[in-house]
MIKOLVEX-722278 format. One record per residue (C-alpha): residue in one letter; x negated, y negated, z negated. Coordinates in nm, 4 decimals, always signed. Layout:
N
("A",(X,Y,Z))
...
END
This chain:
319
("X",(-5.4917,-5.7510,+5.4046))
("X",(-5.1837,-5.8472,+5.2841))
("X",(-5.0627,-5.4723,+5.2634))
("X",(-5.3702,-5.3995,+5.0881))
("X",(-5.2661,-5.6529,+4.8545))
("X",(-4.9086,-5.4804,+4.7729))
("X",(-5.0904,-5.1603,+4.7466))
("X",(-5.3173,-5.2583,+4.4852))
("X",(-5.0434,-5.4252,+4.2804))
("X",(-4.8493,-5.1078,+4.2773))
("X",(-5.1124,-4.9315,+4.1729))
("X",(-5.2101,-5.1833,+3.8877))
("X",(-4.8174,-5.0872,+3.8000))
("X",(-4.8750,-4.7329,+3.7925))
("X",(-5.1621,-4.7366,+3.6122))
("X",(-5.0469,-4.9928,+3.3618))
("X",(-4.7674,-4.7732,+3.3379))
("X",(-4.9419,-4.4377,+3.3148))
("X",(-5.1557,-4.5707,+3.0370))
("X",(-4.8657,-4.7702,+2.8350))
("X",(-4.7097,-4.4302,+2.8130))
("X",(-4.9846,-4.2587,+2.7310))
("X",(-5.0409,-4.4773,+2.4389))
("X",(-4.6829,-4.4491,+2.3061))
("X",(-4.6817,-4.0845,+2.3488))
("X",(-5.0200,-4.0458,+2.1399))
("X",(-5.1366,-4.3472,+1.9724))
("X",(-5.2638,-4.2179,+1.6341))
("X",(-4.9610,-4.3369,+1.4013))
("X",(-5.0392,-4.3209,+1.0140))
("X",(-4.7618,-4.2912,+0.7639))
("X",(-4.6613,-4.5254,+0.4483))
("X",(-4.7167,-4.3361,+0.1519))
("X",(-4.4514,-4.2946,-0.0823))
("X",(-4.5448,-4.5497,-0.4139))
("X",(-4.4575,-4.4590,-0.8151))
("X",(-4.3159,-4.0590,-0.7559))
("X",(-4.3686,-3.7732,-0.9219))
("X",(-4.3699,-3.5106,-0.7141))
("X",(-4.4188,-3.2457,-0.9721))
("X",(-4.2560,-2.8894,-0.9148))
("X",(-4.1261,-2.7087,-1.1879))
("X",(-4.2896,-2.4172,-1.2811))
("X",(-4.1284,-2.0746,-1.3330))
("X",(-3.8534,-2.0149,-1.6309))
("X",(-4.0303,-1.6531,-1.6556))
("X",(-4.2918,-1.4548,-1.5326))
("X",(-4.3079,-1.3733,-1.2185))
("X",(-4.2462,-1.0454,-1.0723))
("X",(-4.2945,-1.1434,-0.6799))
("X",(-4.5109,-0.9926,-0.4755))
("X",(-4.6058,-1.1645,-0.1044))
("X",(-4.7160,-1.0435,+0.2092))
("X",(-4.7903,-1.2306,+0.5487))
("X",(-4.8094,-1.1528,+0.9068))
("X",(-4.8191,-1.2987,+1.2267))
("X",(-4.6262,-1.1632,+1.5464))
("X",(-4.7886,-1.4023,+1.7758))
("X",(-4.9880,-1.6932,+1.8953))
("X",(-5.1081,-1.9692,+2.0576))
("X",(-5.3625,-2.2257,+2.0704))
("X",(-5.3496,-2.5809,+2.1827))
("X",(-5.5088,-2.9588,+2.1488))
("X",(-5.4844,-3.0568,+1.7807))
("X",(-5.3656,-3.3946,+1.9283))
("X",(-5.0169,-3.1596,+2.0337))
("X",(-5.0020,-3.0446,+1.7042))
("X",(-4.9845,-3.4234,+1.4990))
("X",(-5.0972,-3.7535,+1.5687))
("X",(-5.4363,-3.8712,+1.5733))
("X",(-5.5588,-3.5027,+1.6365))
("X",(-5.8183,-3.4443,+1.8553))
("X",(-5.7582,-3.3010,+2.2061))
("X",(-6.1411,-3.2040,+2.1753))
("X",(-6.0280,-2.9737,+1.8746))
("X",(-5.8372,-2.6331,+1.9671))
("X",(-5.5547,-2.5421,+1.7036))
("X",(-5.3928,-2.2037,+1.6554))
("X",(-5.0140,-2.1811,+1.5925))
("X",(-4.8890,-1.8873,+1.4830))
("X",(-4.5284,-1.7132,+1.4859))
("X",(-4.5314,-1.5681,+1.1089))
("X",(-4.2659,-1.3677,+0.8888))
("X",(-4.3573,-1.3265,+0.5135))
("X",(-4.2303,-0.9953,+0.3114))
("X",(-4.1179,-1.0693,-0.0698))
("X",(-4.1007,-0.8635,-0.3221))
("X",(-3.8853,-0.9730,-0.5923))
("X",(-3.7266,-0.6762,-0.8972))
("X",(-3.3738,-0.7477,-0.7518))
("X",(-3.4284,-0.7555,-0.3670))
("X",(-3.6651,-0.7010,-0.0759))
("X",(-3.6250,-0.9661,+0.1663))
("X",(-3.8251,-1.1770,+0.4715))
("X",(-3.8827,-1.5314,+0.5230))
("X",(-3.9153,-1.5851,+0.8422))
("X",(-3.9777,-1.3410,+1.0668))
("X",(-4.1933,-1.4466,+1.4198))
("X",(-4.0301,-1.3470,+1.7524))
("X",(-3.9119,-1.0173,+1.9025))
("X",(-3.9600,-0.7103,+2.1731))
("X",(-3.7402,-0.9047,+2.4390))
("X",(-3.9194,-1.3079,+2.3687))
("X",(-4.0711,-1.2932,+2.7705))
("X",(-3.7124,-1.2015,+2.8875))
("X",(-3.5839,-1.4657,+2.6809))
("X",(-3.8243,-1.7493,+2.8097))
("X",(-3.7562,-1.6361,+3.1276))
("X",(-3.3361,-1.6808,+3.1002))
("X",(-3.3611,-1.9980,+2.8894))
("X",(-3.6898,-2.1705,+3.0281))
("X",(-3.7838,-2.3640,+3.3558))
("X",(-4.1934,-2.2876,+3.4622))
("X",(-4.2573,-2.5952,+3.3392))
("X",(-4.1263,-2.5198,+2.9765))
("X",(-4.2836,-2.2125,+2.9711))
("X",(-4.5765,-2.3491,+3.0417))
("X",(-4.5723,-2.6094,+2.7616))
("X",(-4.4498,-2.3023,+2.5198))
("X",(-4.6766,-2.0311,+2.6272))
("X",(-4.7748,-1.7583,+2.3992))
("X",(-4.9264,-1.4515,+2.3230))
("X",(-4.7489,-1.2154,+2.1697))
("X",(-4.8867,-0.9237,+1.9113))
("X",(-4.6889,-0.7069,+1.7358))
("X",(-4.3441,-0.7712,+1.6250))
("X",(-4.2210,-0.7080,+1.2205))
("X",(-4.0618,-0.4414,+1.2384))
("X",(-4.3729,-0.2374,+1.4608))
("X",(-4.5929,-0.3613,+1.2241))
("X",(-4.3467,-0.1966,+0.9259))
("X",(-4.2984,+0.0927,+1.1383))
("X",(-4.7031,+0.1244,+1.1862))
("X",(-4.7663,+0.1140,+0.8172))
("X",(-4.4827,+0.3414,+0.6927))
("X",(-4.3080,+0.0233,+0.5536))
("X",(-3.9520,+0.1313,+0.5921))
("X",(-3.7593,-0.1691,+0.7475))
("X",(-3.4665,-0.0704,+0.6208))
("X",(-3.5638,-0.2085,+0.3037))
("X",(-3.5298,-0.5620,+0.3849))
("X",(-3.2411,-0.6701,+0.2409))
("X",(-3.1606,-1.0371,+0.4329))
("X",(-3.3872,-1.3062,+0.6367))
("X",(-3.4091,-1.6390,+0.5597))
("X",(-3.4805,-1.8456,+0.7949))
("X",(-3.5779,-2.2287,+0.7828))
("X",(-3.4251,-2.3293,+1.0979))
("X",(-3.2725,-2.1648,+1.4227))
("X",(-3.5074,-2.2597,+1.6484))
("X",(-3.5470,-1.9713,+1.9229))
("X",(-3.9444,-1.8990,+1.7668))
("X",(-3.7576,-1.8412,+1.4096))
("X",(-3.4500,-1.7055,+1.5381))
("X",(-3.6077,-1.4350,+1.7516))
("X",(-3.6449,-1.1895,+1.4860))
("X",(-3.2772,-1.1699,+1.4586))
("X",(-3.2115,-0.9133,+1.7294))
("X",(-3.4812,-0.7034,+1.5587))
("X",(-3.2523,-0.6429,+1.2707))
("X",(-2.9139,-0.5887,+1.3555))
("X",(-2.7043,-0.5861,+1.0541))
("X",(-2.9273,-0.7685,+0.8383))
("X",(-2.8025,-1.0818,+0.6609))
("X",(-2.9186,-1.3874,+0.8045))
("X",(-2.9442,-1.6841,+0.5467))
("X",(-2.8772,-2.0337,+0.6985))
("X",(-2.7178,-2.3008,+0.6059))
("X",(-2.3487,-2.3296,+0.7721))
("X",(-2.4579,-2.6885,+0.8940))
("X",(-2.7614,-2.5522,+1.0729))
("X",(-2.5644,-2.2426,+1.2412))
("X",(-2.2882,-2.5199,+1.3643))
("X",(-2.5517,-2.7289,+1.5328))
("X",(-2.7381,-2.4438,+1.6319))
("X",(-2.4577,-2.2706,+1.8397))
("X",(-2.3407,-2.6231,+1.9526))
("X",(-2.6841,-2.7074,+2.1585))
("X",(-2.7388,-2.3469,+2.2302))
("X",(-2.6774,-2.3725,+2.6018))
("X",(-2.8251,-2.7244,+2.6411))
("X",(-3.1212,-2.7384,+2.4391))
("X",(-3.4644,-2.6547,+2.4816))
("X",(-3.4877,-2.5227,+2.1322))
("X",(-3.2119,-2.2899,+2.0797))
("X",(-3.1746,-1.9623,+2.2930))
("X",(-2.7692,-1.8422,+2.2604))
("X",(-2.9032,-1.4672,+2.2699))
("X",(-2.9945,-1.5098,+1.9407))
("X",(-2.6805,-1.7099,+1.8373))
("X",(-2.4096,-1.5500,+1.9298))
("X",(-2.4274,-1.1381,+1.8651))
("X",(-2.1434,-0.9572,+1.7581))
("X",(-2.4251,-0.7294,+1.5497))
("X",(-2.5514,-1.0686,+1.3168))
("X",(-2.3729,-1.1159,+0.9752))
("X",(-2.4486,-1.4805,+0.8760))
("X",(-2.4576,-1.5543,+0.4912))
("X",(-2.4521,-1.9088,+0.4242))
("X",(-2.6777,-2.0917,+0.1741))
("X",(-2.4900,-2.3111,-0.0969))
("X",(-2.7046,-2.5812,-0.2277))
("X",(-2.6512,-2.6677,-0.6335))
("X",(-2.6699,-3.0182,-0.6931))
("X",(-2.9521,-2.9294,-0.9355))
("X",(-3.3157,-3.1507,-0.9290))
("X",(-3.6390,-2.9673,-0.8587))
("X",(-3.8532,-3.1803,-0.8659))
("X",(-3.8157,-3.4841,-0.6419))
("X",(-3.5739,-3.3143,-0.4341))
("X",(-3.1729,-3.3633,-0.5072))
("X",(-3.0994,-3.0477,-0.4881))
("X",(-3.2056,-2.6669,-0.4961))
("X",(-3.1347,-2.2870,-0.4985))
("X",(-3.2785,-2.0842,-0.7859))
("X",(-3.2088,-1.7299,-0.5564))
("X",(-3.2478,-1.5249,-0.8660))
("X",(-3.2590,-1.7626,-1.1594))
("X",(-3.6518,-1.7272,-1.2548))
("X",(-3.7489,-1.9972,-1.0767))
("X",(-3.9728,-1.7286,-0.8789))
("X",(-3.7564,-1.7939,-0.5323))
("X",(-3.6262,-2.1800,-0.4897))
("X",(-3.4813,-2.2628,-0.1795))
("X",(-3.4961,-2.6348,-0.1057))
("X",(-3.2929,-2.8767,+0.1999))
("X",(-3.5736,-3.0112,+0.4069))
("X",(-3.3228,-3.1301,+0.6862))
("X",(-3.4977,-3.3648,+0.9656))
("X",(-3.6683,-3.1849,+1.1907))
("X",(-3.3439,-2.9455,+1.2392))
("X",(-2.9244,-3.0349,+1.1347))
("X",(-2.9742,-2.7993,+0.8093))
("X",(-3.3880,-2.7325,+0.7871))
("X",(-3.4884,-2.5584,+0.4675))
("X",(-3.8302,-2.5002,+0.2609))
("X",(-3.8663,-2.2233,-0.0373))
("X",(-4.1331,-2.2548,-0.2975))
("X",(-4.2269,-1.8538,-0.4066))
("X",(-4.4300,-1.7852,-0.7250))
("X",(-4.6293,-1.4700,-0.7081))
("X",(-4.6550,-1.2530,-1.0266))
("X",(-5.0435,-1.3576,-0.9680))
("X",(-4.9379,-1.6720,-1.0114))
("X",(-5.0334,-1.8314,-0.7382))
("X",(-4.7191,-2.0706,-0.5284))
("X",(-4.6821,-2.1525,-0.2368))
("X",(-4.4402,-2.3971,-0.0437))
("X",(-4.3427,-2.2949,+0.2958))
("X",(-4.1825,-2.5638,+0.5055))
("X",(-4.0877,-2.4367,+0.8521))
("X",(-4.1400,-2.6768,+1.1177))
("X",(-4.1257,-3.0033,+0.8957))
("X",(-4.5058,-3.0450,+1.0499))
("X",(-4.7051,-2.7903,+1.2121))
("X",(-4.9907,-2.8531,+1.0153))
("X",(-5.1221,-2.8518,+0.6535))
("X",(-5.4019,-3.0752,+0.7645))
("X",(-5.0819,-3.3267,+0.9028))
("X",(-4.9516,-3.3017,+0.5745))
("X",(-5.2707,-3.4380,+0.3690))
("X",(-5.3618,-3.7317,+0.6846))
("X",(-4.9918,-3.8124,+0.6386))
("X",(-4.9488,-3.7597,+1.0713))
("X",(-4.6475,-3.6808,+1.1935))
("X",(-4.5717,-3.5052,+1.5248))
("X",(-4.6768,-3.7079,+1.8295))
("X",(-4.3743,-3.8892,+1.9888))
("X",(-4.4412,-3.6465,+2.2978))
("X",(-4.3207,-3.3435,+2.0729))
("X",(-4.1347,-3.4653,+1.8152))
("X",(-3.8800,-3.5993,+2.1145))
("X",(-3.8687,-3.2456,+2.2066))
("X",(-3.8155,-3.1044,+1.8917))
("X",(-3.7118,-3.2709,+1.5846))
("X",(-3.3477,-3.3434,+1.5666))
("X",(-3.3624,-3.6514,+1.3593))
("X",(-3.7478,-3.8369,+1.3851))
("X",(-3.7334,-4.0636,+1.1632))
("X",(-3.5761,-3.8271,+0.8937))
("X",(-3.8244,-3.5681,+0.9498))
("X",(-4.1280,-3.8108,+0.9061))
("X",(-3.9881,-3.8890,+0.5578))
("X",(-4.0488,-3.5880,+0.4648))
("X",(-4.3558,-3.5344,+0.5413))
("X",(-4.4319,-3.8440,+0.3562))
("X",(-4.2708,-3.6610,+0.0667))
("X",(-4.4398,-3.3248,+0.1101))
("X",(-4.7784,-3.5473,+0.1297))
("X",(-4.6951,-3.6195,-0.2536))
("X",(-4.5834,-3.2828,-0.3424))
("X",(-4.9320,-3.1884,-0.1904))
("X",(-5.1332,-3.4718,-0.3883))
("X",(-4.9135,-3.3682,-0.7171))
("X",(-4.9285,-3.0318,-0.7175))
("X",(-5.3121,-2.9188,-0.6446))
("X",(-5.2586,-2.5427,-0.7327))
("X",(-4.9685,-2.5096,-0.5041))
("X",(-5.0420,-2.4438,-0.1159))
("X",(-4.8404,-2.5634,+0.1638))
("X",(-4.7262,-2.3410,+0.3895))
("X",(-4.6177,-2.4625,+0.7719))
("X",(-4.4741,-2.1786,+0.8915))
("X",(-4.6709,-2.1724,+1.2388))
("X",(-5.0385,-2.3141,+1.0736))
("X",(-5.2441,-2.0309,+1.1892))
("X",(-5.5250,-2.1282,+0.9867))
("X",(-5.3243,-2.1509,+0.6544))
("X",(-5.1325,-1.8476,+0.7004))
("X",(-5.4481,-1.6432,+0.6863))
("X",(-5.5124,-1.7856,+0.3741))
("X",(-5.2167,-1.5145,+0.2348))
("X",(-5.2953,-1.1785,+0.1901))
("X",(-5.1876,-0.9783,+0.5342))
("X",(-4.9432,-0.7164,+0.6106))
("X",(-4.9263,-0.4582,+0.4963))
("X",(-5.1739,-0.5755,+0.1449))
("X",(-4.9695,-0.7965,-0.0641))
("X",(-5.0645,-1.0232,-0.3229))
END
């Protein structure tokens, strides 16, 4: 009897346990709102000239409770890896890019089964095939920018040896110093004689409520913004199409437009995983929640919200 006893009392541990964690990991958690900001973005100094195009490279589709907190695990969400082609009078470039030929190779150097369960995917075609398939001559892209170095961003650098890879120095530092420890980072990508980094330069110039900015061709048709939190040097760029519709793509800042509006951030269970600074990052999302509320003709523009980045016109149309 007595052993029965001991048994069920380490079982009432477990359990309490099991369930304690459980409730840490995804107890719904609700952001404060940010109170008297204006959140306004600027609008263009010109006309735009920018033309847009979207595509994806690959998928995946998980519990929305993954994805932020207080999703439902009853409620499938599909992540994409995107790349978006701009158009702009004085350069052809990508934002972005999705992942490459070699990404199962890669999981399978940098990832235990385990991981690669937890990051499975299905991949599609990669950007350049999909160039290459509509006569799109890849050679035209002029430099990538890419909102973080994450491996599923970073991928699409061996695709395009040679290109210029826009980063901030801060992000390629911290990047190449986790890249053999951290789930995140693959040093394939990293560390290639063929890569020529060009390092973004922030002016201490307001846009909006953010400090500073980078007006890439002085229209105001290309801003680059610092969105650091969920990576060392994270970025976001606001693009205004000559049809005049903008758009504010945030990387991984949240995973999901709908995040954005419920103000949710990332469930501890991934945001542990993935953002480098927590707290930081849910900041921001409290600020992009404003920029959203301020700025109703503008769309936001997570760079792996499958259901959002359908909303732009697709590769090879452009809008």
């Amino acid at each position: 009897m007595r052993q029965l006893k001991i048994a069920g009392g380490i079982f009432a541990i477990v359990l309490a346990i099991f369930f304690g964690l459980g409730t840490y990991l995804f107890w719904p958690v609700v952001l404060d709102p940010i109170d008297d900001i204006n959140a306004t973005l600027p609008a263009p100094t010109q006309p735009s000239k920018v033309r847009l195009s979207a595509m994806t490279t690959g998928f995946n589709v998980s519990p929305q409770a993954a994805i932020y907190s207080g999703g439902k695990f009853t409620k499938s969400h599909r992540s994409v890896y995107s790349g978006f082609v701009i158009e702009h009078p004085d350069a052809t470039f990508m934002l972005e890019g999705g992942i490459g030929n070699k990404i199962a190779e890669e999981h399978a150097r940098n990832m235990n089964a385990l991981e690669r369960r937890l990051f499975a995917f299905q991949k599609t075609e990669t950007a350049k095939e999909r160039m290459i398939a509509a006569r799109y001559d890849p050679a035209q892209i002029e430099f990538i920018i890419l909102t973080h170095l994450h491996w599923d961003h970073a991928a699409v650098i061996p695709e395009f040896p040679g290109t210029p890879i826009w980063t901030e120095a801060k992000e390629l530092d911290a990047a190449q110093a986790l890249s053999d420890t951290h789930i995140s980072y693959f040093a394939e990508h990293l560390n290639r004689d063929d890569t020529v980094w060009s390092f973004i330069e922030f002016d201490d110039k307001p846009y909006g409520p953010f400090d500073k900015s980078k007006d890439i061709f002085g229209d105001g048709s290309v801003v680059l913004i610092p969105l650091g939190g969920h990576t060392k040097g994270s970025i976001g760029a606001v693009v205004t199409t000559a049809a005049g519709k903008r758009y504010f793509f945030i990387g991984d800042v949240s995973w999901s437009l709908e995040a954005i509006k419920l103000l949710r951030p990332k469930t501890p269970f991934v945001g542990n995983m993935v953002d480098a600074d927590r707290e930081k990052t849910r900041e921001v999302v409290a600020l992009l929640h404003e920029v959203w509320k301020d700025n109703p003709d503008m769309l936001i523009v997570p760079t792996h919200d499958g259901p959002v980045v359908a909303q732009l016109s697709s590769f090879p149309a452009f809008e």
